[in-house]
Biopython code that builds the backbone (N, CA, C, O; Angstrom):
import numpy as np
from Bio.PDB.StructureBuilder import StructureBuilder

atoms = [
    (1, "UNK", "N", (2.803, 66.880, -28.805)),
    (1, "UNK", "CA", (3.718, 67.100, -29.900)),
    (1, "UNK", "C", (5.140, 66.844, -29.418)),
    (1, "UNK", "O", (5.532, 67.120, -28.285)),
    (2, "UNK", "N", (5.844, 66.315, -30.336)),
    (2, "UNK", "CA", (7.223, 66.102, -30.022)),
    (2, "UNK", "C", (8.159, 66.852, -29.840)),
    (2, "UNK", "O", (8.240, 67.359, -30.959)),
    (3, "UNK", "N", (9.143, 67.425, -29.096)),
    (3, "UNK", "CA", (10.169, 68.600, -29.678)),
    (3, "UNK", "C", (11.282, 67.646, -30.299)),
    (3, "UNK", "O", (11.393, 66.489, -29.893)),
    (4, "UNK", "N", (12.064, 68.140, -31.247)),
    (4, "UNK", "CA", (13.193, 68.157, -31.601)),
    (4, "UNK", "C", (14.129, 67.757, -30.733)),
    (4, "UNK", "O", (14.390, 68.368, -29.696)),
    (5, "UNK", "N", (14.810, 66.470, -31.193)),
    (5, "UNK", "CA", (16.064, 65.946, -30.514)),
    (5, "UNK", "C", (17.296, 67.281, -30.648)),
    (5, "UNK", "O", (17.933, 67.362, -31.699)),
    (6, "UNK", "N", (17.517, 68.141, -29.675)),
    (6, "UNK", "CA", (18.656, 68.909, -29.925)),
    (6, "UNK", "C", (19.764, 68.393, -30.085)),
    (6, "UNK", "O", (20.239, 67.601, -29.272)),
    (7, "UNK", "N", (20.302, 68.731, -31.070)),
    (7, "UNK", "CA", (22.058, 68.419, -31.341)),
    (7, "UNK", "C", (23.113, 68.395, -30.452)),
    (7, "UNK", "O", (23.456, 69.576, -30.406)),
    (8, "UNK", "N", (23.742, 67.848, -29.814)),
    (8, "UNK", "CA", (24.992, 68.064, -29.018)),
    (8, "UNK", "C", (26.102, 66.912, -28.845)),
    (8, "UNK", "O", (25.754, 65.772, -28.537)),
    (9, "UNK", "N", (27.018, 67.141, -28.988)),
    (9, "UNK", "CA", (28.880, 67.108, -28.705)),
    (9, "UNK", "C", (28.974, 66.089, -27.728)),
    (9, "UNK", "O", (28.757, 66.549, -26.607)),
    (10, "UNK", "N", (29.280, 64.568, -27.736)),
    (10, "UNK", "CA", (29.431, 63.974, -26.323)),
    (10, "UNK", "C", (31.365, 63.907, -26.093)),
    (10, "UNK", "O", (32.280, 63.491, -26.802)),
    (11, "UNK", "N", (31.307, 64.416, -25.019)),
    (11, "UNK", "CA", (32.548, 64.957, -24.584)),
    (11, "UNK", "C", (33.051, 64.491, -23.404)),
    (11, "UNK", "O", (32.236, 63.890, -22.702)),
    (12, "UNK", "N", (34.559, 64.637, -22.838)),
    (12, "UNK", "CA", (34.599, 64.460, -21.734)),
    (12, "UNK", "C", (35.432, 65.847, -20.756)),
    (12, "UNK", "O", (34.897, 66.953, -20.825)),
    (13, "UNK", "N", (36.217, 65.750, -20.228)),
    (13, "UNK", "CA", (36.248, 67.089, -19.436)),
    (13, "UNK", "C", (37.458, 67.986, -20.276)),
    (13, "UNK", "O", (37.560, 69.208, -20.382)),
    (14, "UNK", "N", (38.274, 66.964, -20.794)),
    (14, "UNK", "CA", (39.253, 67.208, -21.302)),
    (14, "UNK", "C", (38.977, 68.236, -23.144)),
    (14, "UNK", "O", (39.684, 68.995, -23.807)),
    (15, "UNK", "N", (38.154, 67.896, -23.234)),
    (15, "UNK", "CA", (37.753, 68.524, -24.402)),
    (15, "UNK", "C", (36.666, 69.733, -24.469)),
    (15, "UNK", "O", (36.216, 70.360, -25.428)),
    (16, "UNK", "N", (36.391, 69.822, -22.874)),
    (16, "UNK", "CA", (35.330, 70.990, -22.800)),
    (16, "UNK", "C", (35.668, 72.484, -23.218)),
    (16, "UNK", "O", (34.752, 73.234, -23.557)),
    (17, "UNK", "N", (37.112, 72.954, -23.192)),
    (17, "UNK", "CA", (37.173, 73.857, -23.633)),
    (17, "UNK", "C", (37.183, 74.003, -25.467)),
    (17, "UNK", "O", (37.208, 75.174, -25.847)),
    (18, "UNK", "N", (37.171, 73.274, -26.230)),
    (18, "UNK", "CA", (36.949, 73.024, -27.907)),
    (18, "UNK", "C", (35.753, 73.294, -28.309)),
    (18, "UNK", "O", (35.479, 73.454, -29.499)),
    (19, "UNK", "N", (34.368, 73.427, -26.740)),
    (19, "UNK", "CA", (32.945, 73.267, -26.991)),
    (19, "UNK", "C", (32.363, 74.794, -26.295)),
    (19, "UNK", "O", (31.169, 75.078, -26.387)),
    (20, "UNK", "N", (33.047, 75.434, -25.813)),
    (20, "UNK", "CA", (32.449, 76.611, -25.062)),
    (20, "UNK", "C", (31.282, 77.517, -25.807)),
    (20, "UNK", "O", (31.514, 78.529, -26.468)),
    (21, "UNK", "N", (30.482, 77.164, -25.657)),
    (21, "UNK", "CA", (29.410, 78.138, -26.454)),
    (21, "UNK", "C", (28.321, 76.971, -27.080)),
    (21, "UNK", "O", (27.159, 77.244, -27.379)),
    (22, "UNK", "N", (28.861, 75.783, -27.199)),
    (22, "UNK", "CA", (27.904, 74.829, -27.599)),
    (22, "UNK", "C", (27.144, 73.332, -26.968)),
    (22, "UNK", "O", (27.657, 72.738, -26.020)),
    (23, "UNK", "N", (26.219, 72.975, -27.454)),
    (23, "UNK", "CA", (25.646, 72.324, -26.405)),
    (23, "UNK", "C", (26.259, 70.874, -26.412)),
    (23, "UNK", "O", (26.300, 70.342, -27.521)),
    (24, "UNK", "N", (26.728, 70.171, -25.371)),
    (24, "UNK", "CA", (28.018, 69.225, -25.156)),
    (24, "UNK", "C", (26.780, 68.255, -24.209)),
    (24, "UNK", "O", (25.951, 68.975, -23.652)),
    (25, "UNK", "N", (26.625, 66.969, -24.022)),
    (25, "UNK", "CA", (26.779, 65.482, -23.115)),
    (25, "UNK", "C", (28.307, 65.196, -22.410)),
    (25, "UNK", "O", (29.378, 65.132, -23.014)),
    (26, "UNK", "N", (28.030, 65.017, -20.670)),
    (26, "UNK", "CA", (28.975, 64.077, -20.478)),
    (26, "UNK", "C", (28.788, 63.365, -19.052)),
    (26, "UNK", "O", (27.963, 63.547, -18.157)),
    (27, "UNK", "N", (29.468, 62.811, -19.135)),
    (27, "UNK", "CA", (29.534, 61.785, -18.290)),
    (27, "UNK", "C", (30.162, 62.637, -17.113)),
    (27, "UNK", "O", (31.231, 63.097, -17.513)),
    (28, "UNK", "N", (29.836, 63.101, -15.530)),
    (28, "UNK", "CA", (30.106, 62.837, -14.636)),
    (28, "UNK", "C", (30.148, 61.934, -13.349)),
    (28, "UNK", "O", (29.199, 61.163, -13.205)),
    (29, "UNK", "N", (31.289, 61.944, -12.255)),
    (29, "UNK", "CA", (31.033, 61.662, -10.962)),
    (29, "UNK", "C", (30.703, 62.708, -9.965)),
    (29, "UNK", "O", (31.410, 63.710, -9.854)),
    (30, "UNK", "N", (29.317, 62.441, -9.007)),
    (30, "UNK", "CA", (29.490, 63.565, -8.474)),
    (30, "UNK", "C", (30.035, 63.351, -6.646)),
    (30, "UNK", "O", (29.723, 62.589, -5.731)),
    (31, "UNK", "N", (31.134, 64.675, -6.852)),
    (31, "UNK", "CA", (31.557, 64.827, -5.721)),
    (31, "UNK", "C", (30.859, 65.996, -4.421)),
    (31, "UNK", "O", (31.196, 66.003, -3.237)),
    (32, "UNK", "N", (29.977, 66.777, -4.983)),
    (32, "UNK", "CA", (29.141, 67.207, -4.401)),
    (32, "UNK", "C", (28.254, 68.041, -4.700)),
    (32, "UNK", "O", (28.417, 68.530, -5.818)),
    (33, "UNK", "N", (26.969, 68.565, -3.879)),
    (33, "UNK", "CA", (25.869, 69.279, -4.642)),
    (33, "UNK", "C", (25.337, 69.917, -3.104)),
    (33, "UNK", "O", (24.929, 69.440, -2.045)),
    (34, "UNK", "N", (25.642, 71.489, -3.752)),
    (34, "UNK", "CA", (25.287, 72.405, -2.924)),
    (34, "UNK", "C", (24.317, 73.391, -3.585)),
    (34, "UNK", "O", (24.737, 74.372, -4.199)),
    (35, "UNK", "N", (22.697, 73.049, -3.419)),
    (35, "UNK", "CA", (21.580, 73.893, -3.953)),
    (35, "UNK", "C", (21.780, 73.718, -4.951)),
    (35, "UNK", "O", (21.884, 72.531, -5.256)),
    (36, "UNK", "N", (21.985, 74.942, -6.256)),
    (36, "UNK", "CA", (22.068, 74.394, -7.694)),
    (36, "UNK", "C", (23.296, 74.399, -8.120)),
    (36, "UNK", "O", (23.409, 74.526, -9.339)),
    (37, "UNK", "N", (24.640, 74.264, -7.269)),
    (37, "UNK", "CA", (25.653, 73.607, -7.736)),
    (37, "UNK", "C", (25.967, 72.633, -7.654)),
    (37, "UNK", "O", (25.494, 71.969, -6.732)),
    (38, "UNK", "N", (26.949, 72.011, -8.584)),
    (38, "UNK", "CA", (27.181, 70.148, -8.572)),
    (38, "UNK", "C", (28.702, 70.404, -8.813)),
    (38, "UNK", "O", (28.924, 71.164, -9.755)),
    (39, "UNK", "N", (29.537, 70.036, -8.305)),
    (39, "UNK", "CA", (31.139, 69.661, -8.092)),
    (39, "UNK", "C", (31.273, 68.469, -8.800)),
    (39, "UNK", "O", (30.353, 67.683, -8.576)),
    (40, "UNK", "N", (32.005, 68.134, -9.476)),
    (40, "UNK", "CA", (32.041, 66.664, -10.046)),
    (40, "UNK", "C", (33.384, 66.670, -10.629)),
    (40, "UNK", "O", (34.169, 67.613, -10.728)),
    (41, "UNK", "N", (33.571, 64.857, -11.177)),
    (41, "UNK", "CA", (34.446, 64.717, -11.930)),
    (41, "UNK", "C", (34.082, 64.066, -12.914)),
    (41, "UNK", "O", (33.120, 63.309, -13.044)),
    (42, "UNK", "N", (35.417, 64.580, -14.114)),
    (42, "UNK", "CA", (34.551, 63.644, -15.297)),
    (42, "UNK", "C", (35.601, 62.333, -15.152)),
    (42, "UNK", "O", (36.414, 61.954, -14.309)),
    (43, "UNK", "N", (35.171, 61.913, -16.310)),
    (43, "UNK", "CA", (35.719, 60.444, -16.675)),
    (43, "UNK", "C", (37.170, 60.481, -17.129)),
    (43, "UNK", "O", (37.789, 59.431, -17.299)),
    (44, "UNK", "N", (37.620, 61.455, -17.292)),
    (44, "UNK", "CA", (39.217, 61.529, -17.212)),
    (44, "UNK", "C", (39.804, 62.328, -16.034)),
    (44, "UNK", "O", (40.896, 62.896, -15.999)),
    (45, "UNK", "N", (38.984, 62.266, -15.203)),
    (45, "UNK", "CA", (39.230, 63.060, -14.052)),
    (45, "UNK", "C", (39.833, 64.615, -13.908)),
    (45, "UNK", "O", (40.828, 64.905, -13.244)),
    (46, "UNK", "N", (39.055, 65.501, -14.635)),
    (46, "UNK", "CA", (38.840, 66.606, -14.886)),
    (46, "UNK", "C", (37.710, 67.553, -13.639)),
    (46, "UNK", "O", (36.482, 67.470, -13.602)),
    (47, "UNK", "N", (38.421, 68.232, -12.911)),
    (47, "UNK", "CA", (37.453, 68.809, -12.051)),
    (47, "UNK", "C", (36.564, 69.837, -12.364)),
    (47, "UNK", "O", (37.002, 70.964, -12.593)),
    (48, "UNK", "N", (34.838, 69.479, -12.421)),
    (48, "UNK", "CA", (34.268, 70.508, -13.284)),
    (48, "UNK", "C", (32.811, 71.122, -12.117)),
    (48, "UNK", "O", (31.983, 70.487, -11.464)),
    (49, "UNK", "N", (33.006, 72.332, -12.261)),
    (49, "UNK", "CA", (31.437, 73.047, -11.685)),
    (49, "UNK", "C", (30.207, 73.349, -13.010)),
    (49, "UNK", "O", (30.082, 73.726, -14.175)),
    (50, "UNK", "N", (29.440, 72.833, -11.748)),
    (50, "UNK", "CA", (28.085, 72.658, -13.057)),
    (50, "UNK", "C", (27.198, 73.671, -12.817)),
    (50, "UNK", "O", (27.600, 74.124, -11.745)),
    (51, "UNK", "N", (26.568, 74.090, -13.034)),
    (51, "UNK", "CA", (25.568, 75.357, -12.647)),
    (51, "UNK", "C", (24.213, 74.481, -12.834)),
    (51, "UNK", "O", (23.970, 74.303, -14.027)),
    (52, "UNK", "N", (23.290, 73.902, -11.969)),
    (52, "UNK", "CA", (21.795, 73.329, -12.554)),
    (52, "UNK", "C", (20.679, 74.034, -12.368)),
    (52, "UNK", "O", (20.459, 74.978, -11.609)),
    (53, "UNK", "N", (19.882, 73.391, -13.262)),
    (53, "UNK", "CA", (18.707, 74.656, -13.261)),
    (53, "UNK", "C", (17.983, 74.433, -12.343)),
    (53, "UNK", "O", (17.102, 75.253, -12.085)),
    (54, "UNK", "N", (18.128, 73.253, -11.563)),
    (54, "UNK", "CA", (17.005, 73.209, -10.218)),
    (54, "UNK", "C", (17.556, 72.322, -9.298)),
    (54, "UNK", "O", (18.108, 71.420, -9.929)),
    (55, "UNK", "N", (17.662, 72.163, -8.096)),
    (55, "UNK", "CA", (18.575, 71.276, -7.362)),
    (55, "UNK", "C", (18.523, 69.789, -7.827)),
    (55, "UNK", "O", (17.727, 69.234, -8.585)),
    (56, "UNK", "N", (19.775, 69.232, -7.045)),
    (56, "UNK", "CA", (19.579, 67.988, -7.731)),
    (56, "UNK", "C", (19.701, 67.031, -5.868)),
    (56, "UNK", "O", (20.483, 67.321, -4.962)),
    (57, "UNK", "N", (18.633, 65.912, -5.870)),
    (57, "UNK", "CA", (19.292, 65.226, -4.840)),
    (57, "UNK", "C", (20.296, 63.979, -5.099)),
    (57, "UNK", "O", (19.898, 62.911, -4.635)),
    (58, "UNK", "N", (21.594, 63.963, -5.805)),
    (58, "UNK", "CA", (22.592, 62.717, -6.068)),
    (58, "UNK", "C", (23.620, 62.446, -5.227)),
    (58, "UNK", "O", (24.586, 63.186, -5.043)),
    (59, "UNK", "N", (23.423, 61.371, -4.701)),
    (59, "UNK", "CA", (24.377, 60.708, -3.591)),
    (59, "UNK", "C", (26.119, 61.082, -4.661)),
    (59, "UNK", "O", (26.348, 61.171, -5.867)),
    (60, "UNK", "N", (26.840, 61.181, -3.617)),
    (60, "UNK", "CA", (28.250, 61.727, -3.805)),
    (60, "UNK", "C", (28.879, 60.099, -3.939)),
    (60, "UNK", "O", (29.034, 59.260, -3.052)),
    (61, "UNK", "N", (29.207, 60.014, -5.602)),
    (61, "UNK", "CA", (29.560, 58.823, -5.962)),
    (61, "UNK", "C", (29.390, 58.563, -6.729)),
    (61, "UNK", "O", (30.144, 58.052, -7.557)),
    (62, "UNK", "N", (28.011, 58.872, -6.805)),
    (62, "UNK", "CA", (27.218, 58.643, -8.471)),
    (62, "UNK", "C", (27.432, 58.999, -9.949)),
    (62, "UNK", "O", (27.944, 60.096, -10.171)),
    (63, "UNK", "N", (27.180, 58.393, -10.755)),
    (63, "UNK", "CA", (27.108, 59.333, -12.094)),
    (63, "UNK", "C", (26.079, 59.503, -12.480)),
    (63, "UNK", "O", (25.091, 58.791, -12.301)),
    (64, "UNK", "N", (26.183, 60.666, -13.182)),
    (64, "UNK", "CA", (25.287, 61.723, -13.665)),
    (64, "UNK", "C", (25.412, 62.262, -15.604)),
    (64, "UNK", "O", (26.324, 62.960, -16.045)),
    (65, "UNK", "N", (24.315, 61.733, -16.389)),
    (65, "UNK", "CA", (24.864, 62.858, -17.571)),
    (65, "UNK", "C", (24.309, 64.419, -17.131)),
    (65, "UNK", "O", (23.407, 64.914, -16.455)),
    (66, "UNK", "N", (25.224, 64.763, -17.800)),
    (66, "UNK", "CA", (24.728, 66.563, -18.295)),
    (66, "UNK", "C", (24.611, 67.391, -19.129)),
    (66, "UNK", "O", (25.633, 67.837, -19.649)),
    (67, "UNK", "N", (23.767, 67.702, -19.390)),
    (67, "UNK", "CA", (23.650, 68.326, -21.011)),
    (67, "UNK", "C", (23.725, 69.785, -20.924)),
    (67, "UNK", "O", (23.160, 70.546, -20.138)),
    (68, "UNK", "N", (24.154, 69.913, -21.433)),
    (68, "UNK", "CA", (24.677, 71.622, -21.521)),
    (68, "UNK", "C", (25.209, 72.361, -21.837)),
    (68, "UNK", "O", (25.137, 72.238, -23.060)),
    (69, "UNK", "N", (26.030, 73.518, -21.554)),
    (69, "UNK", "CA", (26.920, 74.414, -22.036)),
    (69, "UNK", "C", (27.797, 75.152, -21.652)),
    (69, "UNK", "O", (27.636, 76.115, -20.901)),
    (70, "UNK", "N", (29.148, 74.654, -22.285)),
    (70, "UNK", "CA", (30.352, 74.912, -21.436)),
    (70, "UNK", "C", (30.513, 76.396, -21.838)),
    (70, "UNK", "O", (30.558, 76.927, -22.948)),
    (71, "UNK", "N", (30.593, 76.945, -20.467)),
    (71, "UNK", "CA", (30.966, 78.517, -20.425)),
    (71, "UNK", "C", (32.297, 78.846, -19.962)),
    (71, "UNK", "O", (32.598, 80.030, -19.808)),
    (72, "UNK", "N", (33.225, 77.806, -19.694)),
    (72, "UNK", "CA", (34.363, 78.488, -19.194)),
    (72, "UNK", "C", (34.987, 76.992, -19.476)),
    (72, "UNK", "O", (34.240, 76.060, -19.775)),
    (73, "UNK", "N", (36.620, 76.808, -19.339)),
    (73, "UNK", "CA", (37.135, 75.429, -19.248)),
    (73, "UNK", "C", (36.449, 74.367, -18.224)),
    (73, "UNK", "O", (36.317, 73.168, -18.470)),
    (74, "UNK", "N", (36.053, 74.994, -17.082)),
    (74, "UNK", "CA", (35.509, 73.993, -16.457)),
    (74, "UNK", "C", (34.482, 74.204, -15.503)),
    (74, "UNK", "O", (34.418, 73.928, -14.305)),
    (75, "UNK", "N", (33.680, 74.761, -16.295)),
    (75, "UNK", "CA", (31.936, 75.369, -16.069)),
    (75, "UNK", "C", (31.385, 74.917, -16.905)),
    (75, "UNK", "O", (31.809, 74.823, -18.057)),
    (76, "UNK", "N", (29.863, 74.379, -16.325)),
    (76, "UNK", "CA", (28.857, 73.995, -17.567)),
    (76, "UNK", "C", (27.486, 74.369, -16.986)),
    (76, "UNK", "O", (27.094, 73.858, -15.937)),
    (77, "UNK", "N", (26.786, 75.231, -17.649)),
    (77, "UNK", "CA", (25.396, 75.765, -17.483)),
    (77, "UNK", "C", (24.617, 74.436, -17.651)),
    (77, "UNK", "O", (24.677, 73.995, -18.798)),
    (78, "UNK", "N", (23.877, 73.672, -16.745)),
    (78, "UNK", "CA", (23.515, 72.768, -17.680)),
    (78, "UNK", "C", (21.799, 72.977, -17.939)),
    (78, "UNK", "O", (21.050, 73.543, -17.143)),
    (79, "UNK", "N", (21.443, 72.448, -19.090)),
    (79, "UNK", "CA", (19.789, 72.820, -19.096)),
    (79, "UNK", "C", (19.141, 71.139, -18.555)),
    (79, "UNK", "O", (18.004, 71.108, -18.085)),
    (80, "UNK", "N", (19.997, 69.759, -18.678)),
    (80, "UNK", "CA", (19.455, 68.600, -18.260)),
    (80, "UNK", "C", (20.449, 67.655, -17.673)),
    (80, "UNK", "O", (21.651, 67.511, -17.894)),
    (81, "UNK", "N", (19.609, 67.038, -16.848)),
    (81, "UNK", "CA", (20.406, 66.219, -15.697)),
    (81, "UNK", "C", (20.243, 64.748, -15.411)),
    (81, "UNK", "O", (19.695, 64.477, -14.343)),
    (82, "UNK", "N", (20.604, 63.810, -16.142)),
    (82, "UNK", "CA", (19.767, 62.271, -15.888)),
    (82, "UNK", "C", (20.865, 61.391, -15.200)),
    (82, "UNK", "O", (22.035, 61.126, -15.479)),
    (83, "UNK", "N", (20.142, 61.098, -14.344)),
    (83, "UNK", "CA", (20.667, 60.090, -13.542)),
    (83, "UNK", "C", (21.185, 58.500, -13.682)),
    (83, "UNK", "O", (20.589, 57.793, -14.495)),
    (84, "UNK", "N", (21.754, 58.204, -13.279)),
    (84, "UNK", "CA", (22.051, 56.543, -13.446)),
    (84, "UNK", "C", (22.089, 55.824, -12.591)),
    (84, "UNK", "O", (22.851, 54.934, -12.967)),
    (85, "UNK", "N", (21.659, 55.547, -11.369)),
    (85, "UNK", "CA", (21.206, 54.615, -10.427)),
    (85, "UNK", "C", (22.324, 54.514, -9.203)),
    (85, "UNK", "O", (22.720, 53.438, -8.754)),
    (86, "UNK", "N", (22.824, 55.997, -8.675)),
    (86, "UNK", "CA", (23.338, 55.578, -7.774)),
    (86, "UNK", "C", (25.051, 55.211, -8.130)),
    (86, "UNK", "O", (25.451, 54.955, -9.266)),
    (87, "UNK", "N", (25.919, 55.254, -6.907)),
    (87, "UNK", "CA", (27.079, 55.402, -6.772)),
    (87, "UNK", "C", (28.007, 53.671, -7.452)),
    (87, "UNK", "O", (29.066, 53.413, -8.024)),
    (88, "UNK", "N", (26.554, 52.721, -6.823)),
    (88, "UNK", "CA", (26.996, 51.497, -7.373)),
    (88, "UNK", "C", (26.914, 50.965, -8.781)),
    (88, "UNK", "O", (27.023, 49.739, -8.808)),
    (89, "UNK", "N", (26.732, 51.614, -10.123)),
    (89, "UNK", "CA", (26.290, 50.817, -10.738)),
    (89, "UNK", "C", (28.244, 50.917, -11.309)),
    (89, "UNK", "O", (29.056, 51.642, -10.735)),
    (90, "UNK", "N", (28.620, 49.919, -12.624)),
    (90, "UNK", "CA", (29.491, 50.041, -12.755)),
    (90, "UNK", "C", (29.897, 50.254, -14.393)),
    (90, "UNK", "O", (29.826, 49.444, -15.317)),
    (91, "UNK", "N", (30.377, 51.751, -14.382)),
    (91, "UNK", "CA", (30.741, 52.490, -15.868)),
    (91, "UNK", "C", (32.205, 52.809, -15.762)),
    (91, "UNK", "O", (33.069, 53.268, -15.015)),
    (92, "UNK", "N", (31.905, 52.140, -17.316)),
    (92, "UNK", "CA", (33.810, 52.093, -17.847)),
    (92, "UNK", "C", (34.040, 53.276, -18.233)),
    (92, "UNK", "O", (33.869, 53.545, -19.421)),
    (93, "UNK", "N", (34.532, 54.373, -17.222)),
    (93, "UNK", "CA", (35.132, 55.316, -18.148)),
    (93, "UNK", "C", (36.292, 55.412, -19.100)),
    (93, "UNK", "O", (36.555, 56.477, -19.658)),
    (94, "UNK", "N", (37.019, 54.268, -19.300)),
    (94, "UNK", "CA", (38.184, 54.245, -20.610)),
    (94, "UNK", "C", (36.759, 53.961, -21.849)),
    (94, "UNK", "O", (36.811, 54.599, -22.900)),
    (95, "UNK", "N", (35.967, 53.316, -21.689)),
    (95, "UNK", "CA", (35.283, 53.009, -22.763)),
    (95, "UNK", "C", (35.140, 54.094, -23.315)),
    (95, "UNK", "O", (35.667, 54.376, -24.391)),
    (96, "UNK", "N", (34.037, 55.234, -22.323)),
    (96, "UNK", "CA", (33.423, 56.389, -22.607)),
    (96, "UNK", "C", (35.013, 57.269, -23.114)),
    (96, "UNK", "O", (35.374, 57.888, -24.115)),
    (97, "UNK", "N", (35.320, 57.082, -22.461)),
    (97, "UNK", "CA", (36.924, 58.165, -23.268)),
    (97, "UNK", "C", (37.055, 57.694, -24.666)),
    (97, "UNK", "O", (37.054, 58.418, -25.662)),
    (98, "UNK", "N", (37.129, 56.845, -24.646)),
    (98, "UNK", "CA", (37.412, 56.225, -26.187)),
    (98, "UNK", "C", (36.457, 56.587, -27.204)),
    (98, "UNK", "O", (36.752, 57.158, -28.254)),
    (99, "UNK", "N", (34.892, 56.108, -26.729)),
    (99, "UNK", "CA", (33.909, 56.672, -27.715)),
    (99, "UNK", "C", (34.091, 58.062, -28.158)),
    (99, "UNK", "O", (33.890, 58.367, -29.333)),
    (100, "UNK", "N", (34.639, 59.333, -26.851)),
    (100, "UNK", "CA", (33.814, 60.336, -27.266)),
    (100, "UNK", "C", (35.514, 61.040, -28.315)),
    (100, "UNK", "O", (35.356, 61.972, -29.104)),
    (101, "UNK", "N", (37.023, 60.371, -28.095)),
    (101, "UNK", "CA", (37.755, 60.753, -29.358)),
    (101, "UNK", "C", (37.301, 60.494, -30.416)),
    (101, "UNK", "O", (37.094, 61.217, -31.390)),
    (102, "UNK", "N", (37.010, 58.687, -30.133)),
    (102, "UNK", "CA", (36.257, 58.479, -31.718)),
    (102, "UNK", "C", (35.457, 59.301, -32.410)),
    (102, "UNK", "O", (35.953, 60.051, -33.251)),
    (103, "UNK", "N", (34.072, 59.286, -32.159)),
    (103, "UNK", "CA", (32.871, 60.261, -32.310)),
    (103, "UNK", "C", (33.452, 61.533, -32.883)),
    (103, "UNK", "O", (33.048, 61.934, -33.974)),
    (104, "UNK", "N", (34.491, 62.268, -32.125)),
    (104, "UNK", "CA", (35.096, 63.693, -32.757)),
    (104, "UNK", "C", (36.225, 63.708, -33.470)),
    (104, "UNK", "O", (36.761, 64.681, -34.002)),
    (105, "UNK", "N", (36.578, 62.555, -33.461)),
    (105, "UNK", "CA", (37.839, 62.739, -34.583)),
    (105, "UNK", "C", (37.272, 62.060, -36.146)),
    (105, "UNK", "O", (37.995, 62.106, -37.142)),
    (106, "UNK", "N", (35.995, 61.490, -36.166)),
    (106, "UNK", "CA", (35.313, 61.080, -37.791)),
    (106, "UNK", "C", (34.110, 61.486, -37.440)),
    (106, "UNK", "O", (33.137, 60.818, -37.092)),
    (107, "UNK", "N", (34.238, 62.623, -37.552)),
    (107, "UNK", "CA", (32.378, 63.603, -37.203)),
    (107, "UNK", "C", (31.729, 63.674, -38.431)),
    (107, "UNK", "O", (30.581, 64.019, -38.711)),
    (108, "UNK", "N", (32.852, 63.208, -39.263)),
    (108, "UNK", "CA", (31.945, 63.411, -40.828)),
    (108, "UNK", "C", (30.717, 62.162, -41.273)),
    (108, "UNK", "O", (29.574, 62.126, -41.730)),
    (109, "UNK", "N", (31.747, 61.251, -40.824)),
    (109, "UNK", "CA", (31.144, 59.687, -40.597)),
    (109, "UNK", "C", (30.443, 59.878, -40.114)),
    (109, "UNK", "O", (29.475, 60.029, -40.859)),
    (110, "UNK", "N", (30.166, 60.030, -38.963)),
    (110, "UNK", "CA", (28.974, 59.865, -37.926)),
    (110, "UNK", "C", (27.624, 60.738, -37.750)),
    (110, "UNK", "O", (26.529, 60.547, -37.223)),
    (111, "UNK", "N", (28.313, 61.898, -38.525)),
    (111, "UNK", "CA", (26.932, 62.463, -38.570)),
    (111, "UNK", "C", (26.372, 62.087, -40.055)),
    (111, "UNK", "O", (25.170, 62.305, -40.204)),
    (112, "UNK", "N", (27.113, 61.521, -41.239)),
    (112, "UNK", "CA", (26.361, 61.604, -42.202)),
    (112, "UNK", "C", (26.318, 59.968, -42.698)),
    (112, "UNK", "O", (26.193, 59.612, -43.870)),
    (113, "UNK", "N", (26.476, 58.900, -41.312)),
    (113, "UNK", "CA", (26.406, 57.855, -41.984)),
    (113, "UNK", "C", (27.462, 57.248, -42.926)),
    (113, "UNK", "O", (27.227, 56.196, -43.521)),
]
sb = StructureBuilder()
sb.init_structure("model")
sb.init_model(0)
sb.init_chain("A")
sb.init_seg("    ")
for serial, (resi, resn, name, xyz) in enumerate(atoms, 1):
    if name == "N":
        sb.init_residue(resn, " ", resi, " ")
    sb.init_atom(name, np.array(xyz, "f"), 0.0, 1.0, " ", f" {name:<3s}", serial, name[0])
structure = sb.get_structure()
């Protein structure tokens, strides 16, 4: 059986405090991972601690999404962690900045088509 695509906010670090309590996507770099913490940066270079639910092994470089929930300006509980191939692949973070104002500044649009 399928579960339900859960709803969530794609964001970047700069907007994590607007989301505290709700479930947010974003784009990190990670700068390090100690057991189930992850140090990272986002895409506007926002320094954020992640809390994960089970260790992660990601080379320091890499990006990472994270799905989860911001508990503080720059804490995120996260419940999921997907990877993207390593420190080399190459992501535009002005792009991703751009999408995720867009996306929240016509939320009406986008969620209703």
């Amino acid at each position: 059986m399928n579960t339900p695509f859960e709803s969530r906010t794609l964001v970047n670090g700069g907007m994590l405090k607007q989301f505290t309590g709700q479930s947010v996507s974003i784009m990190v770099r990670v700068e390090s991972v100690a057991g189930t913490t992850l140090l990272a940066a986002s895409t506007d270079n926002q320094k954020l601690r992640i809390n994960l639910p089970s260790e992660l092994d990601a080379a320091q470089g890499s990006w990472v999404e994270v799905i989860g929930i911001p508990s503080a300006g720059d804490t995120i509980r996260a419940k999921e962690i997907i990877e993207f191939g390593g420190e080399n692949i190459d992501f535009d973070v002005d792009s991703y900045n751009t999408m995720t104002q867009l996306l929240n500044n016509v939320q009406q649009f986008y969620r209703y088509g």
